[in-house]
TORMARNU-287094 format. One line per field, with one value per residue (C-alpha): residue number from 1; residue in three letters; x negated, y, z negated. Coordinates in Angstrom, 2 decimals. Layout:
BEGIN
seq: c(NUM ...)
type: c(Ala ...)
u: c(X ...)
v: c(Y ...)
w: c(Z ...)
END
This chain:
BEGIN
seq: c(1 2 3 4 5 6 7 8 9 10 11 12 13 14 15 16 17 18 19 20 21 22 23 24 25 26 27 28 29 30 31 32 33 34 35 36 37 38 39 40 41 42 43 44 45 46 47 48 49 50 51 52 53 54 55 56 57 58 59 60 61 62 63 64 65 66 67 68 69 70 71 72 73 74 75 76 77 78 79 80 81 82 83 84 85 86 87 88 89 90 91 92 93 94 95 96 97 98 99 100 101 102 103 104 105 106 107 108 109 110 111 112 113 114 115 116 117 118 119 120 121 122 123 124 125 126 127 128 129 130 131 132 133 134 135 136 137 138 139 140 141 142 143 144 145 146 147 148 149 150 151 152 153 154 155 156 157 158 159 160 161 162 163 164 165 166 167 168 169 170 171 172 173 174 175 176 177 178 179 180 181 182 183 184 185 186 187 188 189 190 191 192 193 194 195 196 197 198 199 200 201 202 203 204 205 206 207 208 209 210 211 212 213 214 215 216 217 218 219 220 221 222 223 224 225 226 227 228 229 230 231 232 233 234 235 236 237 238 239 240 241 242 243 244 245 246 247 248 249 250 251 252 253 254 255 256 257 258 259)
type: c(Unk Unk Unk Unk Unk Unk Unk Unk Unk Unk Unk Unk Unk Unk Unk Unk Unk Unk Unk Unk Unk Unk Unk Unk Unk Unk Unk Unk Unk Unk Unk Unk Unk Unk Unk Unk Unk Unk Unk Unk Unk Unk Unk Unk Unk Unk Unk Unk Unk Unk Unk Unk Unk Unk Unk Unk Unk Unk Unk Unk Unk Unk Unk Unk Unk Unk Unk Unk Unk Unk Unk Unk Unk Unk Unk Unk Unk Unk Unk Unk Unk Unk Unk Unk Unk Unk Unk Unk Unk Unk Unk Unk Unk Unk Unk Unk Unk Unk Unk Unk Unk Unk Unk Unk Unk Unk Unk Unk Unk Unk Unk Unk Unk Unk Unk Unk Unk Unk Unk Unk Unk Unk Unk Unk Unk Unk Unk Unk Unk Unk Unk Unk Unk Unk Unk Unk Unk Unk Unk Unk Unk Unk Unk Unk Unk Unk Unk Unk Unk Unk Unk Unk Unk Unk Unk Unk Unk Unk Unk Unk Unk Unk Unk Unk Unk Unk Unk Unk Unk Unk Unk Unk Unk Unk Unk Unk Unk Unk Unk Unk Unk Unk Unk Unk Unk Unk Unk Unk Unk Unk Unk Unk Unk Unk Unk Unk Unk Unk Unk Unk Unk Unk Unk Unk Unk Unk Unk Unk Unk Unk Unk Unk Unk Unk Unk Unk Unk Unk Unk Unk Unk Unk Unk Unk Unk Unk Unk Unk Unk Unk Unk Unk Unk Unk Unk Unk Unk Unk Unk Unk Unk Unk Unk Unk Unk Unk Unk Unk Unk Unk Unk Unk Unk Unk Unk Unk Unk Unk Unk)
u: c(-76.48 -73.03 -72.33 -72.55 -70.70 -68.17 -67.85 -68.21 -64.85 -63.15 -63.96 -62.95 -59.48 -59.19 -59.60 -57.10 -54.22 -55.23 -54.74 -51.70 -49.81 -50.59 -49.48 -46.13 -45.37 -46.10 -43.66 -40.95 -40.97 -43.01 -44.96 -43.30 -39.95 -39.33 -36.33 -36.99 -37.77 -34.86 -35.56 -32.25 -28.25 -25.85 -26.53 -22.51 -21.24 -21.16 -22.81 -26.06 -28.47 -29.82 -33.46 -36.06 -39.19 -41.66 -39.74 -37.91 -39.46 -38.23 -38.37 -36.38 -34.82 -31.90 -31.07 -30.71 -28.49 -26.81 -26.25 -25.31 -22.52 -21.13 -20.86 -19.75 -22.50 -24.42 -28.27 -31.11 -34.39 -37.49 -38.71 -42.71 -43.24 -45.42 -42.78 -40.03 -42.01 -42.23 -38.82 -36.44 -33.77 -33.37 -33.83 -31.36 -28.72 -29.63 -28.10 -25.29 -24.63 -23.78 -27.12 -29.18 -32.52 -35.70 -39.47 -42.14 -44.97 -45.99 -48.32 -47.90 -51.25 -51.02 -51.13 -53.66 -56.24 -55.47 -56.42 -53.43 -54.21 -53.32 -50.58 -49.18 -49.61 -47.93 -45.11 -44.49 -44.95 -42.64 -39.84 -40.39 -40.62 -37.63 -35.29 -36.83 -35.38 -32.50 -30.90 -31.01 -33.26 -34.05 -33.92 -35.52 -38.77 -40.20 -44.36 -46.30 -46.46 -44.28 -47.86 -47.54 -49.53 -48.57 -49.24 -46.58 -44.28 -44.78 -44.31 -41.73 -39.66 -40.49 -38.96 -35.78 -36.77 -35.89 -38.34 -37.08 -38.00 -36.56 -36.01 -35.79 -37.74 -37.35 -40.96 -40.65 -43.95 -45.70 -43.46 -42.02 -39.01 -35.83 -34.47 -36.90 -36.35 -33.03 -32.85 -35.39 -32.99 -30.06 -31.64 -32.74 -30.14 -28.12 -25.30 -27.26 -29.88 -32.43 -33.37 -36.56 -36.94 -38.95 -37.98 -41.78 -45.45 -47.25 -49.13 -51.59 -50.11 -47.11 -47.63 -47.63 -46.13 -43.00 -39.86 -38.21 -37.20 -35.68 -33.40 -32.82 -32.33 -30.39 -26.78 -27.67 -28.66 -25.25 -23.17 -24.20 -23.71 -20.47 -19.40 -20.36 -18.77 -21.24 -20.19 -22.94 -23.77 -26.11 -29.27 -27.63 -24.19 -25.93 -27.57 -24.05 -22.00 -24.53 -24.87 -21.59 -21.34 -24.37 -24.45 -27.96 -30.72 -33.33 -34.26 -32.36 -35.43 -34.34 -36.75 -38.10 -39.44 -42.99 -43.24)
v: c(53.51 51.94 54.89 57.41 54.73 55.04 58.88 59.20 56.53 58.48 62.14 60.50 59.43 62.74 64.22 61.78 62.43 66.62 66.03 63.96 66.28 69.09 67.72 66.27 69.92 71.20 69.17 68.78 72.27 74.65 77.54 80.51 81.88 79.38 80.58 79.08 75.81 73.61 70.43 70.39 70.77 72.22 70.35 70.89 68.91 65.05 64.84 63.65 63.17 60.13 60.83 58.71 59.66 58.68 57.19 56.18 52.99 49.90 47.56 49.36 52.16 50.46 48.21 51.38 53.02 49.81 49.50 53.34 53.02 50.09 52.10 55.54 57.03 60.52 60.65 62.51 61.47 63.38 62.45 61.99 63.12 60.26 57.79 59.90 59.85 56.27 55.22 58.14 56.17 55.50 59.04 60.32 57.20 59.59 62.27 60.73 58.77 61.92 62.35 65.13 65.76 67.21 67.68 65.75 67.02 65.38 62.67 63.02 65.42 66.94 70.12 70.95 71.04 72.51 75.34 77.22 76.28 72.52 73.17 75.09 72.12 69.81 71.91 73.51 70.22 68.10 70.73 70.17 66.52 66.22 68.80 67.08 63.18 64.14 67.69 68.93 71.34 70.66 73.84 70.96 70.39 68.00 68.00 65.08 63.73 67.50 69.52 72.93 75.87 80.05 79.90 76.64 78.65 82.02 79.95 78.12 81.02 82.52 79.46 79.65 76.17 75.30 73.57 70.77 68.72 65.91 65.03 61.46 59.02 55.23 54.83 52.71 53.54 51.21 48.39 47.16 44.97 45.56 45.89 48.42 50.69 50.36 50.90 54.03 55.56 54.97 55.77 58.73 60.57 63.23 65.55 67.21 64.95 64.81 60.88 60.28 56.74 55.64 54.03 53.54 53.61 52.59 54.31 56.33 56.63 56.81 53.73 50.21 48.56 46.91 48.49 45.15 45.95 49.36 47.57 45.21 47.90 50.45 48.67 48.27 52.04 52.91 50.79 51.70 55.38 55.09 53.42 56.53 58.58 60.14 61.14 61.46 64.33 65.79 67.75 70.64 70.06 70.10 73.71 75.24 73.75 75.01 78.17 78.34 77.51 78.19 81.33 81.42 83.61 80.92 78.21 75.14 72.93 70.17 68.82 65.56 62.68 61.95 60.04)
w: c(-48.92 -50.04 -51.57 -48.87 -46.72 -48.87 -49.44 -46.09 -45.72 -48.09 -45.97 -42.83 -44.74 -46.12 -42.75 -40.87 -43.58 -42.95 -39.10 -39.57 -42.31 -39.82 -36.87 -38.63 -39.65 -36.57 -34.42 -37.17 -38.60 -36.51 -38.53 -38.21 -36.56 -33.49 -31.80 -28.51 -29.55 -30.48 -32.92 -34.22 -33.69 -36.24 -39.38 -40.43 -37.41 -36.88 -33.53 -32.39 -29.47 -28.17 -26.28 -24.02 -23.52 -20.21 -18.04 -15.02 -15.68 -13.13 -15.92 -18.67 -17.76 -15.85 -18.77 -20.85 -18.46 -18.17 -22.22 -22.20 -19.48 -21.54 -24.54 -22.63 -24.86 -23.02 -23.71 -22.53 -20.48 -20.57 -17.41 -16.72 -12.60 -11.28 -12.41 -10.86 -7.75 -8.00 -8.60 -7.74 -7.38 -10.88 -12.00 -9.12 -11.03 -14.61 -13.25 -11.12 -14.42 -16.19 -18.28 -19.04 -17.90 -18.80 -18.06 -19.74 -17.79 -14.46 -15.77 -19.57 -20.03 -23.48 -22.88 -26.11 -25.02 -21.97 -19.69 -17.75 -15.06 -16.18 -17.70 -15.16 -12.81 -15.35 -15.60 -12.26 -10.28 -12.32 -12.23 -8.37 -8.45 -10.74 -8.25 -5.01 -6.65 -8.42 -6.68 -10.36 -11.24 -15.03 -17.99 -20.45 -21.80 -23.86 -24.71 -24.43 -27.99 -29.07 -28.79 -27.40 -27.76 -27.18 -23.42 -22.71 -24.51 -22.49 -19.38 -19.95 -21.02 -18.37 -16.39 -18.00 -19.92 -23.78 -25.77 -27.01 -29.87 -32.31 -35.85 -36.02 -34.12 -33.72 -33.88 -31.07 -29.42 -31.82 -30.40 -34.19 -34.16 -32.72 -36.22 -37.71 -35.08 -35.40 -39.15 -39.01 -37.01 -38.72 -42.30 -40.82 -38.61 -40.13 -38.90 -35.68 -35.20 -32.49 -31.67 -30.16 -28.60 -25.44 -21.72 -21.08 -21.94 -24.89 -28.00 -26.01 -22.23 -20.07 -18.45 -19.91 -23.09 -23.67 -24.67 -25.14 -28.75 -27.81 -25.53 -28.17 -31.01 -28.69 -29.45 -32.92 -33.04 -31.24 -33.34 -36.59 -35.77 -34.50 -37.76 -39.51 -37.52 -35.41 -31.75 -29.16 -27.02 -24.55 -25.16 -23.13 -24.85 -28.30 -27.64 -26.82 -29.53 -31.74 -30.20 -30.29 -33.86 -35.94 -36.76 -38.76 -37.72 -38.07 -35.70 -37.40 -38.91 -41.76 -44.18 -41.59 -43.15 -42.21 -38.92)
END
């Protein structure tokens, strides 16, 4: 009996690193060419782009702002709908505030699996939401937890949208210290880099946890890319320098450490 127990461990652990290898490529690299989706800026220029994911949240996402206006650093909030809709006063202070925004679905449903009709609702309703708060209509999207299948794409295409990605994250969700979310970040970050860090929810949902040690880390994070050099930039400003810029047919996807 101990010995089925324990092939059947091993299988499950066998199956979890599968799923986890998978998924990793899939969000950092993509299979195939990918020239709608955008993970990354021009690797041969010094600028980056700070992200948060899931927000406005009451709690958190004014000290951010607050931290960002201090340092005259631009960033980029993927904004869930139900939380603009409950505080759209702090996503209308994004925008006024000179940041960029973007859809994140209206109640962070990942949209595999999904049917169309779903995703359609997650979509369309948050780029209403997001107009009705702010008076911007947003051309961003991120995917809850970067999942997206063929018929997200087609849509948002259709939409005028630009699937947007990331190549570094904080790994903040799992609410580790202030200073190991700062120093993933800074090991991690190269010339064109994509940060991914969170203004709300927790491992599994939108709502909940504490971002505490994002607040903490974000100065740290600033800081220490400043001293090399780095100059921070929009999401929308990062497309059209490297636009501009890049002139390789590929999407622009560099090796990613595992997450």
């Amino acid at each position: 009996k101990s010995l089925w127990v324990a092939r059947g461990t091993a299988a499950l652990i066998l199956v979890s690193f599968v799923i986890l290898t998978f998924f990793n490529r899939y969000v950092y690299r993509g299979f195939g060419k990918q020239v709608d989706v955008f993970r990354h800026g021009n690797p041969e220029l010094k600028l980056v782009a700070l992200t948060f994911d899931d927000g406005p949240d009451p709690k958190y996402t004014p000290r951010i702002l607050d931290i960002l206006k201090e340092y005259q650093v631009p960033a980029t909030f993927f904004l869930v709908g139900m939380h603009v809709e409950a505080n759209p006063q702090i996503a209308k202070r994004i925008v006024e505030e000179g940041h960029d925004i973007g859809n994140h679905t209206y109640s962070h449903q990942s949209l595999v699996p999904a049917t169309k009709a779903l995703i359609d609702q997650q979509i369309l309703k948050n780029d209403q939401v997001i107009e009705s708060a702010t008076g911007k209509k947003p051309y961003l999207f991120r995917p809850p937890r970067g999942v997206y299948n063929d018929y997200s794409r087609k849509l948002l295409l259709a939409e005028k949208y630009t699937l947007v990605l990331w190549d570094v994250s904080g790994q903040d969700w799992s609410e580790i210290r202030a200073k190991d979310i700062a120093r993933n970040v800074l090991r991690e970050t190269k010339d064109g880099s994509i940060i991914l860090l969170h203004d709300s929810g927790n491992l599994i949902t939108a709502n909940g946890g504490s971002r505490e040690n994002t607040i903490k880390a974000l100065p740290m994070i600033i800081e220490g890319l400043q001293e090399k050099g780095y100059k921070f930039v929009t999401i929308s400003d990062m497309i059209v320098i490297t636009g501009l810029t890049h002139t390789e047919e590929e999407p622009i996807t560099e090796p990613i450490p595992a997450q």
